[in-house]
C-alpha positions as CSV (number, residue, x, y, z in Angstrom):
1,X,0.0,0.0,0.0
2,X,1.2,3.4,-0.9
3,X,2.0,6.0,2.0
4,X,-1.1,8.2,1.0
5,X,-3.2,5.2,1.4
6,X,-1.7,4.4,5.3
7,X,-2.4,8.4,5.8
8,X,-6.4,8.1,4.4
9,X,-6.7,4.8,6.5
10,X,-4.9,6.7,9.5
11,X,-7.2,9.7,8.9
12,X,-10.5,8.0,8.6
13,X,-9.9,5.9,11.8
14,X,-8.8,9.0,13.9
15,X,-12.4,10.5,12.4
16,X,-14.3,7.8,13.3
17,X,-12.8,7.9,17.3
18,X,-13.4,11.5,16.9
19,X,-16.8,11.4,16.0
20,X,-17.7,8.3,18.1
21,X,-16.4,9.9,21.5
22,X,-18.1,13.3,20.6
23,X,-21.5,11.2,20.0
24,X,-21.3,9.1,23.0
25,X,-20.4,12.6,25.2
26,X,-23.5,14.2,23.8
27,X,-25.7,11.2,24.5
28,X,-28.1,11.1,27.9
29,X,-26.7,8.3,29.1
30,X,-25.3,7.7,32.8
31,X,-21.6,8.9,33.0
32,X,-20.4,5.0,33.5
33,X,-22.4,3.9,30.4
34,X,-21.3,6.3,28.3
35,X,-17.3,5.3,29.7
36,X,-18.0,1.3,29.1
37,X,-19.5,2.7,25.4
38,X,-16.7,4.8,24.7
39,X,-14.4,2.1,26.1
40,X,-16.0,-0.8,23.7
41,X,-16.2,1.3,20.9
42,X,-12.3,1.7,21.7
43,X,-11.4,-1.5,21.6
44,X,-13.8,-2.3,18.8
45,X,-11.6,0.4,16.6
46,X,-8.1,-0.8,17.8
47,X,-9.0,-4.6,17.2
48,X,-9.9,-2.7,13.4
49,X,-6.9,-0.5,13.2
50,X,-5.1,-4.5,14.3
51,X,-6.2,-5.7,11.2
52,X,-5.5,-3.1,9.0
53,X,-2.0,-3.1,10.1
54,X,-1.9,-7.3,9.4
55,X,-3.4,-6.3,6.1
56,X,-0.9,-3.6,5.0
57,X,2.2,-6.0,6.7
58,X,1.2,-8.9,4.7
59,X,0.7,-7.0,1.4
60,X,4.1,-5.9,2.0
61,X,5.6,-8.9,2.7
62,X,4.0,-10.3,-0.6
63,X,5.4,-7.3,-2.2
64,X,8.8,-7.6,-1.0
65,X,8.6,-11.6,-1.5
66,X,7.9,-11.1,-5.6
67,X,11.0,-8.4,-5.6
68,X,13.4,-11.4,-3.8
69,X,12.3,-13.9,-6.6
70,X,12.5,-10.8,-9.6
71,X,15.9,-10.3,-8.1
72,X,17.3,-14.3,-7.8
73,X,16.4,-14.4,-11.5
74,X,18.0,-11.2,-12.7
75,X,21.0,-12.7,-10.9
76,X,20.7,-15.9,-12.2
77,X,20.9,-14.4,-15.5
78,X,23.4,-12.2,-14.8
79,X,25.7,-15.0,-13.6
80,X,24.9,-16.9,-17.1
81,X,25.6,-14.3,-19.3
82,X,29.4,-13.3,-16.9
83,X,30.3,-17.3,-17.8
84,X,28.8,-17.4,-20.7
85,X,31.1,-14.6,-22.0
86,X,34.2,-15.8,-19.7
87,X,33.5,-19.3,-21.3
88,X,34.0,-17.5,-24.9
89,X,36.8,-14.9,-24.2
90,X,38.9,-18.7,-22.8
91,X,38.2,-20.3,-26.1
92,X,39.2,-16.7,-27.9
93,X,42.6,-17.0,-25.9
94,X,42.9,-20.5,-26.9
């Protein structure tokens, strides 16, 4: 995921606590209930922002994964072609 996406997704979930904790303080409730509300609506967010987080990190590692294999077989290749041409410059010399 690209860094303006982790900013949106940052953004939006600060929003949402914002306008979650500003909700439950305007409500009628009892000062405890509105607490246990604000503090299950807490949780309920950070379990969320939890898996977004295990979303991005495995995307990542998928991402990073596909650039160690691209790399091995640029290398691979790369290693060819250096004794492919060694192996021609020795038969040159011979």
């Amino acid at each position: 995921m690209s860094n303006n996406t982790t900013k949106v997704i940052g953004a939006l979930l600060v929003g949402a606590a914002v306008g979650v904790a500003i909700g439950m303080l305007m409500a009628p409730d009892k000062g405890s209930e509105t607490r246990k509300k604000l503090a299950d609506d807490a949780n309920d967010m950070a379990h969320d922002a939890e898996e977004e987080i295990k979303e991005v990190i495995d995307t990542i590692r998928k991402k990073v994964s596909e650039m160690e294999q691209t790399l091995s077989q640029g290398l691979d290749k790369a290693k060819e072609m250096v004794e492919e041409k060694a192996h021609q410059i020795k038969n040159n010399m011979s």
